[in-house]
Structure formats: structure tokens, C-alpha cells
N, C-alpha and C positions, 0 to 999 in steps of 0.2 A: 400570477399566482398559479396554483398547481389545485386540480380536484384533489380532496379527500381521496377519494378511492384511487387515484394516484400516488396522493401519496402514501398512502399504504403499500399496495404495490411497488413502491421504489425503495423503502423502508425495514419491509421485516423481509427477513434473512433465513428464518426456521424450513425444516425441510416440507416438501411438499408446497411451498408457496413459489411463487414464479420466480421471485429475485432469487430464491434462497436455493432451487433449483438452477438458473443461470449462475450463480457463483458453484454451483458444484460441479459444472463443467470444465474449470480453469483449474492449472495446479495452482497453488497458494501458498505462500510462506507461514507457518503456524507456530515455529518457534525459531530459535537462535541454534545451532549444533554445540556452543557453549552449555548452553543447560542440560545436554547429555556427555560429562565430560570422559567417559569413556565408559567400556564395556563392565555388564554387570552394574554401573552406578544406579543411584537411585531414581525410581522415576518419577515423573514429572507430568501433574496435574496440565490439561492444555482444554479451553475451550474456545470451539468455533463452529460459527456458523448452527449457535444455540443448540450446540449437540457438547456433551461434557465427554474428555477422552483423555487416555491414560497414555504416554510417551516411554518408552527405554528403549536400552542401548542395551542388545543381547551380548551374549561370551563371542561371540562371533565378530562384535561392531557394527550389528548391522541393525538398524534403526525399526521400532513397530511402534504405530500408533491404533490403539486399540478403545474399544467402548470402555467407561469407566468402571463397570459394575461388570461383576461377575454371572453367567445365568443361571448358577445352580440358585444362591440363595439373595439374590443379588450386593453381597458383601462389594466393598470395596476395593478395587484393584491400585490403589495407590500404596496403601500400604501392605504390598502382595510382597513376597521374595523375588530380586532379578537374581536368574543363578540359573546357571547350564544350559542357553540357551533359550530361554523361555522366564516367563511373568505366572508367578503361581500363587495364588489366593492362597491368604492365610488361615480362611476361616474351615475351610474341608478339602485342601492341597490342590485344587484342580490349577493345573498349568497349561500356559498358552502361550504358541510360539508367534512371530511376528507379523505374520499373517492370519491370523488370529485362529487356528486350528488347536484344538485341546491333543495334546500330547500325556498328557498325565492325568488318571481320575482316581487317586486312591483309596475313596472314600467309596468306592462303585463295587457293586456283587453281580451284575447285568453283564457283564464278560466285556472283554479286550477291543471287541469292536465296537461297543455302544459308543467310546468318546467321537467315536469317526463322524458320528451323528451332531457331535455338538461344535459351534463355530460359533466365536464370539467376533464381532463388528471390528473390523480390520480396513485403516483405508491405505493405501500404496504411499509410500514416502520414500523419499532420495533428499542426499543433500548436495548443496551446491549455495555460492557466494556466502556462504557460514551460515544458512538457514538450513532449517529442514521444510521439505515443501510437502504439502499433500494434497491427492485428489478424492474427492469424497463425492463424486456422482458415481452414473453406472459402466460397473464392470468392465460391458464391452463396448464403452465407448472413450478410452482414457487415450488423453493426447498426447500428443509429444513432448519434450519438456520443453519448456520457453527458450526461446534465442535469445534474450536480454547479454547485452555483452559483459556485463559485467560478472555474469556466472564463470565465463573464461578467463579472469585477472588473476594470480594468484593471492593469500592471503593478503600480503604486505600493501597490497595495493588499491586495499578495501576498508571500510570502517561500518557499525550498522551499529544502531542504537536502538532497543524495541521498547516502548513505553506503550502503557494503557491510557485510554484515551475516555470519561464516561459521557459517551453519545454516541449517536447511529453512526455509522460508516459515512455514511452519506453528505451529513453536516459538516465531517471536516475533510474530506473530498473537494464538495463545491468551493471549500475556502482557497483551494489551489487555482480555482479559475474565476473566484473575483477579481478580477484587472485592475480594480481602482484601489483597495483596500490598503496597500503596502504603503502609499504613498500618506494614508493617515495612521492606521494601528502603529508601524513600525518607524514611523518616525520620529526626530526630535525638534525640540523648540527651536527659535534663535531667527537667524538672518536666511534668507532666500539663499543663499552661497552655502550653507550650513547645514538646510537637514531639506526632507524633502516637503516640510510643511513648517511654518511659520506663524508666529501671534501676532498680528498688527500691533501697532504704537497704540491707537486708539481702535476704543470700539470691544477691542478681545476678539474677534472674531480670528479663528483660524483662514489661511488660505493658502491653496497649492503653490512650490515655486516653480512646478513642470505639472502639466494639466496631465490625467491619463489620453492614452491615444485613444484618439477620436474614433468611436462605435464606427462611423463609416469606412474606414480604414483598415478596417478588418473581419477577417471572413474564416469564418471556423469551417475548416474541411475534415469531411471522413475517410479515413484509412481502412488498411487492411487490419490495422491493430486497433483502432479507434475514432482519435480524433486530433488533431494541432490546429495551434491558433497561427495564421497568418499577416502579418502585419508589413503594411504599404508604407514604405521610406519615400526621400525625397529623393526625387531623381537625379540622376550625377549631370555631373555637367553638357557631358555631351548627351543628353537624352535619355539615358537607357532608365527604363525602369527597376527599382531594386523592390526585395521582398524580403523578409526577415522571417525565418518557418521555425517554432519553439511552443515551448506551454505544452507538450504530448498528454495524453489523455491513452494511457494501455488500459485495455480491459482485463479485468473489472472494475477497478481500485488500485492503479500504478497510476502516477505522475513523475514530475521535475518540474516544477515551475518552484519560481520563488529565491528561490536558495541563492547565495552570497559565496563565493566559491574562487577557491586559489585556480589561476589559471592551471587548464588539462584536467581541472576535480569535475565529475561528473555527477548532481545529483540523483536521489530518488527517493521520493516518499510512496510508501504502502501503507492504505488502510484496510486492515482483513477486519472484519466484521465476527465480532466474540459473539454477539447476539444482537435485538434488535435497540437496543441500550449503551452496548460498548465494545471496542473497537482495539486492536492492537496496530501501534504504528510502528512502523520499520523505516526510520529515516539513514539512507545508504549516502556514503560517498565512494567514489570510487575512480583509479587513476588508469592509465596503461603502465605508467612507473611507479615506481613505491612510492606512495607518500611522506612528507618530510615528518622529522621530529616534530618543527614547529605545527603544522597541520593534525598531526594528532596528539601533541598534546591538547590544542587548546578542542579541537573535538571530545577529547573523553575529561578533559575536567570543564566541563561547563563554560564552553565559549557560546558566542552568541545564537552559534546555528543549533546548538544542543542543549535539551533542560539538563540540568543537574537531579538526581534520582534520591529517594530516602535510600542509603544502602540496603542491600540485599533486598529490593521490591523494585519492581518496574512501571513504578508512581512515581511523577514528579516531584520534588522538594514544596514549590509551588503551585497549588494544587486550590479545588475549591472552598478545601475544609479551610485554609485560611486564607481564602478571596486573593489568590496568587502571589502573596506577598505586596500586593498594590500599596507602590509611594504617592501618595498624595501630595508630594512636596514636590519632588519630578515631575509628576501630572502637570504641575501649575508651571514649574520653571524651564522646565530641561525637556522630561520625555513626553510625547503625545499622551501615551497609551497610561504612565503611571507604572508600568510593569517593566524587566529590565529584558527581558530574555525572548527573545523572538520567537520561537515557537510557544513557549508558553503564551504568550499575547495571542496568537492566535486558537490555543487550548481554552483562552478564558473565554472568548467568544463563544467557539463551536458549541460548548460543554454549559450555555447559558441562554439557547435559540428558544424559549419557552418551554427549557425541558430537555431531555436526551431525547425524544424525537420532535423536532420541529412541526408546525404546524406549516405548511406550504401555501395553504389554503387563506393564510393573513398576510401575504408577502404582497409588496408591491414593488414591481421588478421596474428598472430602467435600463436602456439601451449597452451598459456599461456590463450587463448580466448577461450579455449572448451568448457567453462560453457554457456559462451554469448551464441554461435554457438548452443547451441543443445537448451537451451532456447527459442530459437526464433524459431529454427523451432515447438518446440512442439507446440507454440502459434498457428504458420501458417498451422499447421497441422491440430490443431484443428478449426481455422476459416476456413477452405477450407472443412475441415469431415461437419461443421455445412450448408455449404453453400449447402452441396449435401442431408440436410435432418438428417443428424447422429447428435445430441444429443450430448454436451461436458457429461461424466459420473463423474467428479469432484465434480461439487455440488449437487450429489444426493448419494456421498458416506460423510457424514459430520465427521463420528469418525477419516477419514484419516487423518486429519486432526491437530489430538490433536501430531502429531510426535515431540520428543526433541533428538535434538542432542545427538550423545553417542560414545562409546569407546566399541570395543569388542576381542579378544585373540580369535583366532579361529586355529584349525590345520593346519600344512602346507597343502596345494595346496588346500583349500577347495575355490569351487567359491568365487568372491565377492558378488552376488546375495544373495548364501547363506549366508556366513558370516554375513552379516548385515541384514538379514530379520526380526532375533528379534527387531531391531528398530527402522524399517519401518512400522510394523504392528501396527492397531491403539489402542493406550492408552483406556484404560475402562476409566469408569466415576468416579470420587471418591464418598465416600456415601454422603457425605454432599450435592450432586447434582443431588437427585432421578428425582426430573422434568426433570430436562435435557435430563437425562438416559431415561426417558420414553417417550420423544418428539420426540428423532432420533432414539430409536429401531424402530419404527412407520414405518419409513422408510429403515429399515433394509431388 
């Protein structure tokens, strides 16, 4: 179990508080570049990181995310005019350009230079892999933007899904590194050959038809990006030891674990933190080749790895108001969980831990929780290093970044440290992405 005052600290997200300060170091994905779909359009409500804030797309194209409220009277800036460049309040014309400098005060007798005085709350945004990302700590301390490879694929060879999520960041975070859970939530009934959990003849009793791997077996390591789960295979024949290196852990809130995946699709789930209650998820696939018809279709009409949405909201169909759509007739015959949709079964969990913030402090943890467990401390390690002055070093190493799961045969008794360091170390750039290459040596 976790202190109280831990888990507070790993929990709320608002400024000034340690987590919520360590997330303002990273850039972060805040919306889709779909919801801005071009210049001039209308803008778009965005909250993160318990700060409300205002999104458009200037005459220019070029992206501002701004404080929601105006500071003459603090009027609304959502329903402002986009036009010429700038975001101008409707209520007494003041406009502001993307960087949040007032450009326009018509309503002012104080002369031409007073606006130069006024600055409304502007955080730095670029887009890339069809998000717009932003950073919202200080000024002069804003990093590079992230290596993730997938920001270098073009469209075609991408898919991203963003839904709201109502619970802490946190809660459905950890759900990436329970180990054992897949093998019940998302399974079905029937014969041991059939699903990965089973009803006995007698008795009712549920039982695994593949145990998860054995807690001794595996040893969570720390990166330059985070963290991966390492996992001890059976040795080949002739001796060598193999290691299996997967489950990554990017800070703050990036994974891939989980996921069910056409060969060469490369997960990613993001949970960014709306506030200390709820959560936007950005669950990514992404290829080096375009993805086929068959892969996106069944991706954007509700295949197994994607909820199905109320149109025009980024709410599930299946949702708490009506307890997920849960079959109880599946529950009994067919499915574990009762539910049909794989993330969603894990939505109904997170989003029911005693509440959208979990209590830590009632959990009783076993050996199969290691990944959670050291998880979280590196989070609280690193908000406690940030609070005393130390600098998270994550997003100012961005190649760490580009790491892909792997497989390696290594000789007996050699560390695991060793062992796996060839696939921990970070990925070059491929040629096709000289800019890239030349953006983050910069910062090398």
C-alpha cells in the first residue's frame, strides 16, 4: 500500500504541486490537430493539467494555446473572434496573438503602448504525429521535442484515438503495468485451447490456462526514458540465456503494453492528466508502411482495441452512466469480464477504484504488482528530486526515447543490465529524417 501523503503527491496534478510541476516539464500531447481543422476555424475549449485553456489556428496556421479568460474583464475567450491573425474577445475587442501578446485594445484611451503591458497566458505548441503538443512549465527551461519515432511516419501510417477517461491519470496508467490482469479482465470462457481463462466442469471456479510469469522472472529496469519490464525465457538449447525487454514505461504518462497488434503496428497509449479527476487518453498505432484498409477500418469503427464514441464527443458509447453496457449473459457463458470491448473493460475498472482518485492507502499489493510499485516510485522520486531544485533529465535526453521492444540470447550468467543494454540504447535517426537528426543533436 502506498502513504496518504503519497498518494497525494502522485495524484494531484494542479500547478504548484510536485506531480503537477514534474508534468510541466515534458511536452504533452493536449489535443488531436483534427480539432483545429484549419486556419481561422473555430476554437477549441482544451483542459490540462487543472488549468482551463483556449486552442486556435491563426490566418497564418500556426497553432496558440492560450489562458481561457480574457484579463480585462475576464470574459470568455472561447467564444472570441479567430480572424487576422489573432483571438479577440467579444466582450470589449481586445485581441491576442499566439503567443499570447495583446495586439489589439480598442476599447483603451491610455495610448498605443499600454497593450505592450498586457500578456495573457500563452504555452508553446507545435504539432507532430497528428497532435498538437504543449509545454506549460518555465520559460527557460523548455526541452527538446521528444524522439518517439513515431512523430517521423507520415500520416498514412498512423491512427490515434483520444477519449476522456473520468479518473486520475494515475489509475489507468498503473492498469498498463498489472501483468496478471489480461489474462482475467480480457478474457473468454470455454476450454483451456480457447481463451486465456476457463470455468471448470465443477465447482465454477475460474482458472488460468497459462499462469502469468513468475514475479522472480522479472526485473523492472530504469532507463534514460523511464523504465521496461524485463522478462527471463527458457534457455535455447545450447545454453544461452534469452531475455525478452518490453512493457516501456516513457515519462510521464507514455506506454505500450497491452495491445493486440497486426505485425510491424506499433502501439501507444497516453494518459495526460485534465485534472486530478480526469484524464485524456490517446491510444496511437503506428507502422513504417501505411497501414492496410483492413487495419483501419476495423481501428476507427470500433474493433476490439478501440471504444466506439457518442459521435461528435470523445466519451465512450459504453460509459459509466450506463455500467458499460455490461452483458450479464456473456459474464456467465462466454466473456470473463461481461463487457465486449477491450479498453473499455479496462475504462470500467480504472474509473471505479473507490472513486476517480484511488485510495492507495487500502491496497494490498502482491509480487505480480512490481512494475506498478517501482513505477510510482520513480514518478515520486522524481517530483520530490524536482521539489528540492533537481531537474527531471528525461526530456532533455529525447533519442531515449525512440526504444522498441526486443529479444536477445545472451551467455549464461551474464547480467541482465548487460544483457539488454543493446535495446535500451537509443535508436539513430533513419535518413529519411535529417531535420530531426539535426534538431536533437543540438541538444546532445
Amino acid at each position: 500500500m502506498l502513504a496518504k501523503e503519497d498518494n497525494q503527491m502522485l495524484t494531484q496534478v494542479g500547478a504548484g504541486t510536485p506531480m503537477g510541476e514534474l508534468f510541466r516539464r515534458f511536452w504533452l500531447p493536449a489535443m488531436l490537430s483534427e480539432e483545429l481543422p484549419g486556419p481561422d476555424c473555430t476554437p477549441v475549449r482544451v483542459r490540462l493539467l487543472g488549468e482551463d485553456l483556449i486552442a486556435f489556428r491563426d490566418t497564418s496556421g500556426r497553432v496558440g494555446v492560450v489562458d481561457a479568460y480574457c484579463p480585462h474583464r475576464n470574459a470568455p475567450l472561447f467564444f472570441g473572434r479567430n480572424e487576422e491573425d489573432g483571438l479577440r474577445c467579444v466582450y470589449h475587442g481586445w485581441k491576442f496573438d499566439v503567443t499570447g501578446n495583446c495586439v489589439d485594445m480598442p476599447n483603451c484611451w491610455e495610448g498605443e503602448t499600454f497593450r505592450e503591458k498586457v500578456k495573457i497566458t500563452s504555452y508553446p505548441a507545435w504539432e507532430g504525429g497528428g497532435m498538437v503538443w504543449l509545454y506549460m512549465g518555465p520559460s527557460d527551461r523548455v526541452p527538446p521535442k521528444p524522439g518517439y519515432e513515431f512523430l517521423d511516419v507520415p500520416p498514412e501510417n498512423r491512427y490515434v484515438l483520444k477519449f476522456l477517461v473520468n479518473c486520475n491519470y494515475m489509475q489507468s496508467l498503473e492498469n498498463e503495468f498489472a501483468e496478471s490482469h489480461a489474462a482475467f479482465l480480457h478474457s473468454t470462457l470455454g476450454t483451456a485451447s480457447s481463451g486465456s481463462a476457463f470455468r471448470a466442469v465443477t465447482g465454477g471456479d475460474v482458472r488460468l490456462s497459462q499462469k502469468p510469469t513468475n514475479p522472480a522472472r522479472m526485473t523492472v529496469l530504469d532507463t534514460d526514458f523511464g523504465q521496461v519490464l524485463v522478462r527471463k525465457g527458457d534457455d535455447t538449447p545450447d545454453g544461452r540465456e534469452v531475455y525478452s525487454v518490453g512493457t516501456p514505461f516513457w515519462m510521464p504518462c507514455f506506454s505500450a503494453a497491452g495491445a493486440l497488434n497486426a505485425p510491424g503496428v506499433t502501439p501507444l497509449n497516453i494518459k495526460v492528466p485534465v485534472d486530478d479527476e480526469n484524464m485524456v487518453f490517446f491510444r496511437y498505432k503506428w507502422s513504417e508502411k501505411p497501414l492496410t484498409e483492413k487495419a483501419l477500418f476495423e481501428m476507427k469503427h470500433g474493433g476490439a482495441e478501440f471504444p466506439e464514441l457518442i459521435p461528435n464527443t470523445f466519451l465512450p458509447r459504453q460509459n459509466k452512466s450506463n455500467d458499460y453496457q455490461i452483458d450479464r449473459v456473456k459474464q456467465r457463458f462466454f466473456n470473463y469480464s461481461g463487457i465486449v470491448n477491450t479498453p473499455v473493460q479496462d475504462i470500467m475498472v480504472v474509473e471505479n477504484q473507490r472513486g476517480p482518485v484511488a485510495d492507495r492507502s487500502r491496497e494490498v499489493l502482491v509480487s505480480t504488482d512490481k512494475y506498478i510499485i517501482q513505477v510510482r516510485r520513480r514518478m515520486l522520486d522524481a517530483a520530490r528530486a524536482l521539489s528540492r531544485g533537481i531537474e527531471p533529465r528525461e526530456p532533455w535526453n529525447p533519442l531515449a526515447y525512440r526504444f522498441r521492444p526486443g529479444r536477445v540470447e545472451v551467455a549464461p550468467g551474464t547480467p541482465v543490465e548487460d544483457a539488454v543494454r543493446p535495446l535500451i540504447e537509443p535508436r539513430p535517426f533513419p535518413e529519411q529524417a535529417p531535420s530531426r537528426e539535426r534538431e536533437l543533436a543540438a541538444t546532445r
